[in-house]
C-alpha positions in Angstrom: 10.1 -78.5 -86.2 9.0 -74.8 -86.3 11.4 -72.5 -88.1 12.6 -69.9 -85.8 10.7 -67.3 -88.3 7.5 -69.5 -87.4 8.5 -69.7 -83.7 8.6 -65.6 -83.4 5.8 -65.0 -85.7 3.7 -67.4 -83.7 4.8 -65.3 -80.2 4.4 -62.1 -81.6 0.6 -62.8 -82.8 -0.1 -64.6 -79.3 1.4 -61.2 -77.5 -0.5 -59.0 -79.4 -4.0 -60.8 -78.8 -3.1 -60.8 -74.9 -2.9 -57.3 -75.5 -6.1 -56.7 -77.3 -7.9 -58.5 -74.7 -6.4 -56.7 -72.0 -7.2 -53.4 -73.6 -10.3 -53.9 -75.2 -9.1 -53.3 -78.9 -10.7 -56.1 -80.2 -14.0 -54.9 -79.8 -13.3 -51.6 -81.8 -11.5 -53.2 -84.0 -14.1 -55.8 -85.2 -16.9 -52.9 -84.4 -17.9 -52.9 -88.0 -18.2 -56.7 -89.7 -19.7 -54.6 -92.4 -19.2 -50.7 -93.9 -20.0 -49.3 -97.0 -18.3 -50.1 -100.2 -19.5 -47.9 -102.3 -21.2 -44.1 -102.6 -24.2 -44.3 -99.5 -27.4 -42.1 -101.4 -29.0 -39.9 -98.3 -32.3 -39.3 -99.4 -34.5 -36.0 -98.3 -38.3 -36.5 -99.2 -38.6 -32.6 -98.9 -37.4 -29.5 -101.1 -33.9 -28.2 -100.6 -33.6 -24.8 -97.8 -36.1 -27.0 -96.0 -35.6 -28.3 -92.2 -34.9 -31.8 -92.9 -32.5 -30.4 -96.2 -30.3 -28.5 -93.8 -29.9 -31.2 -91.6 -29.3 -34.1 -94.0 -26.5 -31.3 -95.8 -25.2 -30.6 -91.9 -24.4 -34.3 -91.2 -22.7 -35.1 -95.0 -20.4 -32.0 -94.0 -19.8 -33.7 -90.3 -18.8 -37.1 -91.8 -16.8 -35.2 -94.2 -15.0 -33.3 -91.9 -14.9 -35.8 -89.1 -13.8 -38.7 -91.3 -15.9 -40.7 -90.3 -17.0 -42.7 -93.6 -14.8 -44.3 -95.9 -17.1 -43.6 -98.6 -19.1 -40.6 -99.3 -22.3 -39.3 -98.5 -24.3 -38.0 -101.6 -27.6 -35.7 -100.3 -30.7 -36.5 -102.8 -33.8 -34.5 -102.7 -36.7 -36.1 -104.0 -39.7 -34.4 -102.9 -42.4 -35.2 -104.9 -45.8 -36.1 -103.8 -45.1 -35.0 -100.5 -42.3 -37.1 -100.5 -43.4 -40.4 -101.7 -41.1 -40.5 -104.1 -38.5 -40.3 -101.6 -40.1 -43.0 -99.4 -41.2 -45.3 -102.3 -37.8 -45.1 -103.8 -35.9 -46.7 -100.8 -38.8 -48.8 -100.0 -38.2 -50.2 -103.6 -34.1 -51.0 -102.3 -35.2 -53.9 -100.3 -31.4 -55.4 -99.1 -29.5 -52.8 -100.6 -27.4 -50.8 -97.4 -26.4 -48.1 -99.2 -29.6 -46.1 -99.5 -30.5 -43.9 -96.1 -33.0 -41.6 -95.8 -34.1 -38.9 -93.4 -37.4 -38.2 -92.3 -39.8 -35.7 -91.0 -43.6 -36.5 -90.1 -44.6 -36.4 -94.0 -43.4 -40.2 -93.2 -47.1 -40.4 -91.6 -48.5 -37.6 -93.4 -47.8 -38.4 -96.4 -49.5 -42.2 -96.9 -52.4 -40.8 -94.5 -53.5 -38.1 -97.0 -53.0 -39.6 -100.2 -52.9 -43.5 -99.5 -49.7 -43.8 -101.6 -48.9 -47.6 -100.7 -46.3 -47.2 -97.9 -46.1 -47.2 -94.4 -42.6 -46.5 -91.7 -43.0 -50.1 -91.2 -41.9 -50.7 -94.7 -38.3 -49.2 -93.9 -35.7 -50.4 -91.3 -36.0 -47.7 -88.2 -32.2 -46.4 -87.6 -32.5 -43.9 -84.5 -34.3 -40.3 -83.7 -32.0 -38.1 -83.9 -34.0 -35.3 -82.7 -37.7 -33.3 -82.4 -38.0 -30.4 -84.3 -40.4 -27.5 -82.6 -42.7 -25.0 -84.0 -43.0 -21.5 -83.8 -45.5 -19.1 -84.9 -44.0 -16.7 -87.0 -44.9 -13.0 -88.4 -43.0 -10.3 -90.5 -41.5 -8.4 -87.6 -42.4 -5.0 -89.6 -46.3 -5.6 -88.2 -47.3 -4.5 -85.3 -48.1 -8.2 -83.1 -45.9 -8.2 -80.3 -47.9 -11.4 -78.9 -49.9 -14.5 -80.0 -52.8 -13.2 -78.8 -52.4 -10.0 -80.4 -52.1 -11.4 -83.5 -54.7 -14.3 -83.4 -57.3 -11.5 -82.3 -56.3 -9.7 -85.6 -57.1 -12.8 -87.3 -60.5 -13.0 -85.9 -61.1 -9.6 -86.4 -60.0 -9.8 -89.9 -63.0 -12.5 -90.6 -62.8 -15.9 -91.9 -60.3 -16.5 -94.7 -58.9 -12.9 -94.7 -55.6 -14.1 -93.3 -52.9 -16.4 -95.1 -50.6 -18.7 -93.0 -47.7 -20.1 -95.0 -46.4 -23.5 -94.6 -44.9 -26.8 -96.2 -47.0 -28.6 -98.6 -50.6 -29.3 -98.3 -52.2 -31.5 -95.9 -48.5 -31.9 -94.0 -47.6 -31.2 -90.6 -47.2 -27.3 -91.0 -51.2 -27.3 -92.2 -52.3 -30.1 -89.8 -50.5 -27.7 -87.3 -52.9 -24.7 -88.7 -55.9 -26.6 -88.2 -55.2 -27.2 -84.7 -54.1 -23.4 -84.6 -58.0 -22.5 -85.8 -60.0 -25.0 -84.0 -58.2 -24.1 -80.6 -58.6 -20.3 -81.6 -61.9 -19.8 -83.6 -60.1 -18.8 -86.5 -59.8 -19.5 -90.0 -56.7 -18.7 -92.4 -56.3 -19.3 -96.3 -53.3 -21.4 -96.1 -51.1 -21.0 -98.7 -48.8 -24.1 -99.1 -44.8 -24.0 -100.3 -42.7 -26.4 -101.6 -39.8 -25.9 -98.5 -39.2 -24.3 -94.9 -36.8 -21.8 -96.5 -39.1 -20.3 -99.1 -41.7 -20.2 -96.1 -39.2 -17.6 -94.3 -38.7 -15.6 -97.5 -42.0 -15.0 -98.2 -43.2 -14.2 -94.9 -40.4 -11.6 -94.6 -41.4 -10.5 -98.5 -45.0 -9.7 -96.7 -46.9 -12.0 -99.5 -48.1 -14.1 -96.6 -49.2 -13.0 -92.8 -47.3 -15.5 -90.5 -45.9 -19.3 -90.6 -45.3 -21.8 -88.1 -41.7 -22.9 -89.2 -39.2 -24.8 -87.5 -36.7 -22.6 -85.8 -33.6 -23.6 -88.1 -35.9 -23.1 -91.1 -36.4 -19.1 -89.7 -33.3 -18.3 -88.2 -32.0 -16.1 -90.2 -34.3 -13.7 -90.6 -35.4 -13.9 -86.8 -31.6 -12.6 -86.4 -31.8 -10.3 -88.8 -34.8 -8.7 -87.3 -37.3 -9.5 -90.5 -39.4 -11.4 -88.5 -40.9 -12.0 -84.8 -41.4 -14.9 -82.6 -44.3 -15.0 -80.9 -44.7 -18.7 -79.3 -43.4 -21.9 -79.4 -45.8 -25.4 -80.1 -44.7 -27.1 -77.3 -44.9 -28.1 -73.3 -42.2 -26.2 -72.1 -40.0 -23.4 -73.2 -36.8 -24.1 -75.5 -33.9 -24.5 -73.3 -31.5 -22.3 -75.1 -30.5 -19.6 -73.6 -28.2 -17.5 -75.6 -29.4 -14.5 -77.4 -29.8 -15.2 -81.1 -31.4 -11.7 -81.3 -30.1 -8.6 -79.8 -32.8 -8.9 -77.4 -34.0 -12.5 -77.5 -32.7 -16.1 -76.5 -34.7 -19.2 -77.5 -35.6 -19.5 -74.3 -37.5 -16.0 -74.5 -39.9 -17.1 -76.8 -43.0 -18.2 -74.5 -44.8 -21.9 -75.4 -48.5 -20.9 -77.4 -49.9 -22.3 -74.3 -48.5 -19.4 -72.1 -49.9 -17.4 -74.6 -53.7 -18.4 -74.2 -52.9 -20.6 -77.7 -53.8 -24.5 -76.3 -52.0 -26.0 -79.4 -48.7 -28.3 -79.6 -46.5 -30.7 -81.9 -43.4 -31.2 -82.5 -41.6 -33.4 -85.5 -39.6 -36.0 -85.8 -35.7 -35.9 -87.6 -35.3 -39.4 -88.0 -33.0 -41.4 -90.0 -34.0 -44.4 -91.9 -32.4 -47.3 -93.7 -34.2 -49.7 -96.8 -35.8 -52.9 -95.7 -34.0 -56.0 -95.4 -30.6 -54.8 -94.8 -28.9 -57.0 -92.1 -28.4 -56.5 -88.2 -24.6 -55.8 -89.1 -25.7 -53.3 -91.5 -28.3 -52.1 -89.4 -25.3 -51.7 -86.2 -23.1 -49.2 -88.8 -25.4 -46.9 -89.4 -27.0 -46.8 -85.7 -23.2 -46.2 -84.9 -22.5 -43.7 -87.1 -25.3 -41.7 -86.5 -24.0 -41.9 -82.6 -20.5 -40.8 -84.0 -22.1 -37.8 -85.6 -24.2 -37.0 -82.3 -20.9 -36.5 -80.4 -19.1 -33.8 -82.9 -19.1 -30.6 -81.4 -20.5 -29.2 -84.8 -23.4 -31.6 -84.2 -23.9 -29.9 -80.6 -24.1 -26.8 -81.8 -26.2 -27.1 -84.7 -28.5 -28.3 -81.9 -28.6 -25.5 -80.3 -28.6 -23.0 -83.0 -31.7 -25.0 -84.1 -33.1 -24.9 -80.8 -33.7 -29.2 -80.9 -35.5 -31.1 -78.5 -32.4 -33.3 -78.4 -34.0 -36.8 -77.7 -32.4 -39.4 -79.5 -33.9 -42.9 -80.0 -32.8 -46.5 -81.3 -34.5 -50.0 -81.2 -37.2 -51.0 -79.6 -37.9 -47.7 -77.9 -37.9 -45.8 -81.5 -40.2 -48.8 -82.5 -42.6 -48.0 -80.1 -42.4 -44.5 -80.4 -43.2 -44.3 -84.4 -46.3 -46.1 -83.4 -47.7 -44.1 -81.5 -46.8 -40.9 -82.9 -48.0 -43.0 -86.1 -51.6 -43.4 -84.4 -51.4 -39.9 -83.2 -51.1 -38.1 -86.2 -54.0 -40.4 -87.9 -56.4 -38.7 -85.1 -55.1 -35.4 -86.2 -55.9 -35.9 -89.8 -58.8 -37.6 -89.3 -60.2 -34.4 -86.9 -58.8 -31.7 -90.0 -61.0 -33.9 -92.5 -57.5 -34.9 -94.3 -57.3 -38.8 -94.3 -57.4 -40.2 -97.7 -60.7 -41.6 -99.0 
């Protein structure tokens, strides 16, 4: 016979599964059959100040604050060769779940131009966690109040009179130039940096004419009147309404093709795992990338950024890499900057 220990422990276990059931513990409490168990490296195949470096930084602080790791985060920029080495290095980790990486579009850029051996496909897709925009950017000291002002200075300047800054060579911030001059019968000498955040500096230091940095990469100095907005790359005008600027919101700024500029693109902030890693694996990080979506912080680094906030997992992020994948291979083909 059952000890009268046995007896209780046996009722007490059988009560509190009827009452995970009936509340629906059990599925958060067996949400994770795996988490990390030790230090997870974040890898940013870009220089630090950068676009992609603020937001890798942003989300370590989130899941710091938040608690929403057990173990930490640790951010690792490894930008050379356009970020090969970042890509190669967690292509090299097949099966191990604690390397993550987050991308820009040097993840097509970057094999397209030099024909380093890798391709998205060779890492496991996590989820989009959102589309970085464009804008064309001067020192706000000149006198172009418009993109048309300035783009007709350009092409009265001549060819090659005018220098556009940007991100590395033959990655999206050039491929974005080239589009710029074939749509406007101009011609810049682009002058290539190694991050977003030097970009800004040097465009407000007058060493360079204009840029076409990401919003969060330009902030800053937009705020603190250095430098003018005069379009954004994209469809439709940034949602954000609040003024950044005494004068201007996000939303102010008009898209290039309101401003006689028929050019767009926008960037992907994706997040990445190595290949090989299993579906439970595979579940955490989709999870926690969710969990980090929800903060508030999150929400307003969005908006401060000015995002497209689409987010993406599965199948749908599958599909969308490939074609943005085959899309940027027409671009680079048309600027003359596939690898040979």
């Amino acid at each position: 016979m059952k000890s009268f220990q046995a007896k209780l422990k046996t009722r007490v276990v059988a009560a509190a599964t009827a009452i995970i059931a009936a509340t629906g513990l059990g599925a958060s409490m067996t949400a994770h059959a795996w988490e990390p168990t030790k230090p997870v490296e974040f890898v940013v195949p870009a220089g630090t100040g950068g676009g992609a470096d603020q937001m890798a930084r942003l989300m370590q602080g989130i899941i710091v604050k938040h608690k929403l790791m057990n173990q930490s985060l640790i951010v690792v920029n490894k930008s050379g060769g356009a970020g090969a080495e970042g890509f190669l290095s967690v292509k090299e980790a097949k099966g191990d779940p604690h390397k993550i990486i987050i991308t820009l579009s040097n993840l097509f850029t970057t094999p397209l131009a030099t024909g380093v051996p890798f391709n998205w496909k060779d890492m496991t897709p996590v989820s989009m966690m959102a589309l970085d925009q464009f804008v064309l950017w001067v020192n706000a000291d000149k006198p172009y109040k418009t993109a048309k002002e300035y783009l007709d200075a350009v092409k009265a300047a001549g060819p090659n009179k005018m220098k556009m800054g940007g991100t590395g060579s033959k990655q999206e911030d050039q491929i974005l130039t080239v589009g710029i001059e074939k749509a406007t019968g101009t011609k810049f000498i682009y002058i290539p940096f190694k991050g977003g955040g030097e970009v800004a500096v040097q465009l407000v230091g007058g060493h360079v004419d204009s840029s076409v940095n990401n919003p969060a990469e330009a902030v800053a100095q937009w705020r603190a009147g250095k430098l003018r907005a005069l379009c954004v790359f994209d469809d439709t005008r940034m949602p954000y309404k609040e003024k950044v600027t005494d004068t201007q919101s996000w939303a102010d700024i008009p898209t290039c093709k309101e401003a006689g500029v028929p050019a767009d693109y926008v960037m992907l902030r994706g997040i990445f795992a190595a290949p090989g890693i299993t579906a439970d694996q595979l579940k955490y990080y989709v999870d926690l990338m969710q969990k980090i979506r929800a903060t508030p912080d999150w929400k307003e680094y969005m908006e401060k950024g000015a995002f497209n906030q689409t987010f993406m997992t599965g199948a749908d992020f599958t599909k969308w890499l490939t074609a943005a994948e085959n899309n940027h291979r027409d671009l680079m083909k048309e600027a003359g900057f596939l690898a040979k």
